[in-house]
N, C-alpha and C positions, 0 to 999 in steps of 0.2 A: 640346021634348024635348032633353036635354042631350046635347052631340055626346059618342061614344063615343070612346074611344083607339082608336089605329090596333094593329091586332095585330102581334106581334111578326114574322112575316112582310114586313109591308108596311115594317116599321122597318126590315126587314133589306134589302130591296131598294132603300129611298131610301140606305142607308149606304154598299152596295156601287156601287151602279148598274147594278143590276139590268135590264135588259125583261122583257116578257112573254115573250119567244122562249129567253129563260136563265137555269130559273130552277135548273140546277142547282147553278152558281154560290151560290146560295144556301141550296141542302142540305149543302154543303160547311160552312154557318156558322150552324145548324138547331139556336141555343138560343135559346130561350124567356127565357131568365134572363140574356140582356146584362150582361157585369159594366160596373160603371160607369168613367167614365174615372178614373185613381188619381189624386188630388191630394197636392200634393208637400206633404209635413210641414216642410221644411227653407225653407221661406216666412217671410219678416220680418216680424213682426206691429209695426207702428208704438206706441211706447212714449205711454201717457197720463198726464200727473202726476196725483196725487193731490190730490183737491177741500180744502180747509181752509175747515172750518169756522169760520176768526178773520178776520172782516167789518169793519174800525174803520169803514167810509164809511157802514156802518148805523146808526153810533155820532154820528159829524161832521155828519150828515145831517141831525143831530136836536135836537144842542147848540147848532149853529150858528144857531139859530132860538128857543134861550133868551133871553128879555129878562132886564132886571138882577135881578129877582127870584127866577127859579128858577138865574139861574147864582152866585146866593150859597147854597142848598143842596148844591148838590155841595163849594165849598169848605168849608164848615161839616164837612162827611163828609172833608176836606184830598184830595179827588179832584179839584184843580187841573188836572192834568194832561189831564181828557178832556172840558177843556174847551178844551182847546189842538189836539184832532188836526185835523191838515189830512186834508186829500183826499187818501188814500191806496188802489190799489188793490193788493191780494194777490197778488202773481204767485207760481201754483204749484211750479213749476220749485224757485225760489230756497228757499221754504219747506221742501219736501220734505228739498232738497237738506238744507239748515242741520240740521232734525230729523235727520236720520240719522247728522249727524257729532257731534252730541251725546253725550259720554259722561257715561251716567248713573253712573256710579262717581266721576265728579273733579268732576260740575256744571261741565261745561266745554265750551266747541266744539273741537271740533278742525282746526287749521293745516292748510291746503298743505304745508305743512314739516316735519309731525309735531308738532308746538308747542301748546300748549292755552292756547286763552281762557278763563277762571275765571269766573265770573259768579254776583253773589250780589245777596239783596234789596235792597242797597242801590242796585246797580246797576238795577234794576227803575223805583227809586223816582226813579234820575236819568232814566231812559230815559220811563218814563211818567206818572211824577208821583203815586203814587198812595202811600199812607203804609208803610212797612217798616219801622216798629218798635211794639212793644204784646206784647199776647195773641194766641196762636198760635190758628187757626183750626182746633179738633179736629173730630170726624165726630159729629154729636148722635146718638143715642140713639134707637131706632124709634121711644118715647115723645115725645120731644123733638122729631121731624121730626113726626109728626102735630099736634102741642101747635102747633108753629114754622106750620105750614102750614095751621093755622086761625087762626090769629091776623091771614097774608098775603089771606088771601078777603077774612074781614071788612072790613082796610085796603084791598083793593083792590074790594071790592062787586062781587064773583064769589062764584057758588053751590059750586065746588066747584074743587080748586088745578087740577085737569086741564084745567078752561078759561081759565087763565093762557097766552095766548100772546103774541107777537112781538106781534101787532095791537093786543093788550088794553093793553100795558106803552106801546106807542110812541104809541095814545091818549090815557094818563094824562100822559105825558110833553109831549105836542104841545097839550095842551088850553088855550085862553085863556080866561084869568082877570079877568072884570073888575073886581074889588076883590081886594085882598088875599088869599091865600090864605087859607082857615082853616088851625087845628089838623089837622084830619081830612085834609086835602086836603094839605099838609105830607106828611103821615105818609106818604099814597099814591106820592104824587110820589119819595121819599127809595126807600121799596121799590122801587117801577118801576125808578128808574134803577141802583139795585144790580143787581136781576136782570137790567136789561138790557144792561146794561155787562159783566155776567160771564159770560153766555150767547153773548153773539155776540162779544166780544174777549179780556177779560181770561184768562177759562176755556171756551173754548166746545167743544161737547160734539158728540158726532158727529151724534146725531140733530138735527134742525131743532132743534126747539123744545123739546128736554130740559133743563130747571132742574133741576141738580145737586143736592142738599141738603146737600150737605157744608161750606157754606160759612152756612148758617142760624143758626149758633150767634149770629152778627151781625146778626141782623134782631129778636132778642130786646126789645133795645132800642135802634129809632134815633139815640139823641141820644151813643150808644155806638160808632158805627161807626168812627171815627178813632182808637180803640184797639185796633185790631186788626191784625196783622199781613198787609195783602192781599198785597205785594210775595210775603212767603213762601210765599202759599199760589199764589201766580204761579209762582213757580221751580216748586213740588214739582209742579204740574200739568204744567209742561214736560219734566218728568224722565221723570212718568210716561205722559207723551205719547210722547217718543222711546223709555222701552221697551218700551212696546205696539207702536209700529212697527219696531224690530227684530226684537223677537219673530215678527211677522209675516213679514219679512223671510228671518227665518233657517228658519221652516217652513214658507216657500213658500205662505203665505196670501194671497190676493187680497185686498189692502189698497186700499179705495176713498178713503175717508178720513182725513184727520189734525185730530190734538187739540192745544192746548196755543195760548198765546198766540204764535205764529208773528214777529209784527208787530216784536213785542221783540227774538227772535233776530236781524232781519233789522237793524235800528236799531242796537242793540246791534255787532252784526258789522261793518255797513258804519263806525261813528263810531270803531274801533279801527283800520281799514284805514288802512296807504300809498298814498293815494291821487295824491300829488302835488298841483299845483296844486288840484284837487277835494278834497282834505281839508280839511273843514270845522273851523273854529274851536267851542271849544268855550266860547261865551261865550251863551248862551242855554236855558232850563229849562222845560220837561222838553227835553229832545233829540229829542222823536221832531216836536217843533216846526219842524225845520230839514228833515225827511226830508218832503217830498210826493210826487205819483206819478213827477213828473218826477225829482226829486231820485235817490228810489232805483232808478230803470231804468239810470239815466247810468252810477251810481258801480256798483251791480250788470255792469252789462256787461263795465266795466273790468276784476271778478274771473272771469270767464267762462271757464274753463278747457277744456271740451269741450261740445259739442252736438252729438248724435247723436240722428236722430228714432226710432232704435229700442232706445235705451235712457235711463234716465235725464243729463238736464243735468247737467253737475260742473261748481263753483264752485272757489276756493282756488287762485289764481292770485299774487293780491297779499299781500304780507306785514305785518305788527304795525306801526302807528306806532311811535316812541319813550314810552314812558310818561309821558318830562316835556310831551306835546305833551297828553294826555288828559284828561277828568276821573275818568276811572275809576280806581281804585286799582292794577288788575294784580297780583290776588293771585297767588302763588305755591303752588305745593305743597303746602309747609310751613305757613302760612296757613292756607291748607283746611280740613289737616287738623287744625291747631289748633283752625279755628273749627267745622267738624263736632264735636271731639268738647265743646266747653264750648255750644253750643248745641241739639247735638242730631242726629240724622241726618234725613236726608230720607227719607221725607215726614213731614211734620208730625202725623200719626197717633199717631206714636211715642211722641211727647212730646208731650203736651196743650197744656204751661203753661208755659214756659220763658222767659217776657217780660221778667224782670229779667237772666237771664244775656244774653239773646237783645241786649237794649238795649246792655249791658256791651261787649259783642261788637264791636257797631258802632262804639259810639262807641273805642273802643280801634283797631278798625282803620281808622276817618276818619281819627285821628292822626297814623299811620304815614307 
């Protein structure tokens, strides 16, 4: 028989200190309904960063276990670069931080100083290696994602695109091959690794295992991938990653997680910093080759401006190298806006097709 509560009598006399011989003492205090003790509202509730979805060591984990054969498909795709990550772990803190100083009006970080970092596909492509100039990557057509995502079972011999996950993709990718690939097996291989290079780094998406569609207009035809603009479709996902998180932000939404290739801002940010003795030479491609976990804790700490465990980390401590130490351009303002309006606005929704002005662009501001 399960023990009963004690009545509120008996509570009342263990509280006071009661005897048998007095209880009028406790007619004095003869409610049934005990308010409970008030808990104080004005309690520090301990600050949690937000989880990012952008994994590259899911990425490195997996390349780095390519033999010669499958790491000459990804260059064939000119995705060099992620075949280069090291061992990089995510620290939330830095991530968060970077995303929020993003301003999506100038595609820029924003300084300790007030000062803004610029950052454009090219910089992407120096940072990760992966191609920034072609055909703009527009949002297919509900026809066309259906069309697109029976085409992806078939090559990957799954019944249905819903049972595309992490497991299925990092199988195809891990598989040894004892003779030569075939055709078939090619095809599989080249898909896996787009989806999963874009799902867990380049673009990754809040949910686990949500493959975007936005980005399928490129799986039409593999032998086409290297024509396409990924760097751009990198930026517009960062843009619209930082203004979902402000949005959040400003309307007091309980924001769990963050979107948008994180890994870049961080790369990006620390290889522009005054670092001093620690600033890295910029004689090595892609860039994000010279950042491991050790690499970015060190030089991160360095910009570490406040830590408080009850509110967000703040970063922006150390200030801009000199431009002639860089390989980045440091566009300017006027730049920007120049190059916004001859190639297009962000996001690339906007503008479909712009891959000759888009070319023109770059190649005109490498020159500079």
């Amino acid at each position: 028989m399960p023990r009963l509560q004690r009545c509120a009598t008996a509570r009342r006399k263990k509280i006071l200190g009661v005897g048998r011989g007095n209880m009028a003492a406790a007619a004095d205090h003869d409610d049934d309904f005990m308010e409970p003790p008030v808990r104080s509202s004005s309690l520090p509730v301990k600050y949690v960063a937000l989880v990012s979805r952008c994994t590259p060591i899911s990425i490195s984990s997996i390349v780095n276990d390519f033999n010669d054969e499958k790491k000459r498909l990804p260059r064939e795709m000119k995705f060099d670069g992620i075949l280069k990550l090291p061992e990089i772990t995510n620290s939330r803190e830095f991530s968060h931080n970077l995303l929020s100083r993003v301003s999506t009006e100038d595609i820029a970080i924003r300084m300790g100083d007030g000062s803004l970092l610029y950052f454009t596909d090219g910089d992407v492509h120096k940072v990760l290696g992966i191609p920034f100039m072609g055909k703009e990557l527009r949002i297919p057509s509900t026809e066309e994602i259906n069309h697109i995502k029976n085409i992806i079972c078939i090559g990957l011999n799954v019944p249905e695109f819903k049972k595309i996950t992490r497991t299925v993709l990092t199988d195809i990718l891990s598989k040894k091959h004892e003779a030569p690939m075939s055709d078939d097996e090619v095809a599989a291989f080249k898909t896996a690794f787009i989806l999963l290079v874009m799902t867990k780094f380049l673009a990754p998406q809040t949910l686990l295992d949500n493959i975007c569609p936005r980005y399928f207009m490129a799986l039409k035809n593999l032998d086409d991938i290297h024509n396409w603009n990924w760097a751009r479709y990198v930026v517009n996902d960062i843009i619209a990653a930082a203004r979902a998180l402000a949005n959040k932000l400003t309307d007091e939404t309980k924001a769990t997680y963050i979107n948008g290739c994180v890994i870049f801002l961080q790369i990006f940010y620390l290889d522009n910093l005054e670092l001093g003795p620690l600033s890295l030479k910029h004689d090595c491609f892609p860039r994000i080759m010279a950042y491991d976990k050790h690499a970015i804790k060190v030089r991160m700490s360095m910009d570490l401006k406040e830590k408080n465990q009850y509110k967000p980390t703040q970063f922006g401590m150390m200030k801009l190298r000199p431009r002639s130490e860089v390989c980045y351009n440091r566009h300017t303002m006027g730049m920007m806006s120049a190059f916004r309006a001859e190639s297009g606005a962000v996001p690339s929704e906007i503008n479909p097709d712009n891959s000759k002005i888009v070319q023109q662009a770059f190649l005109i501001r490498d020159n500079l």
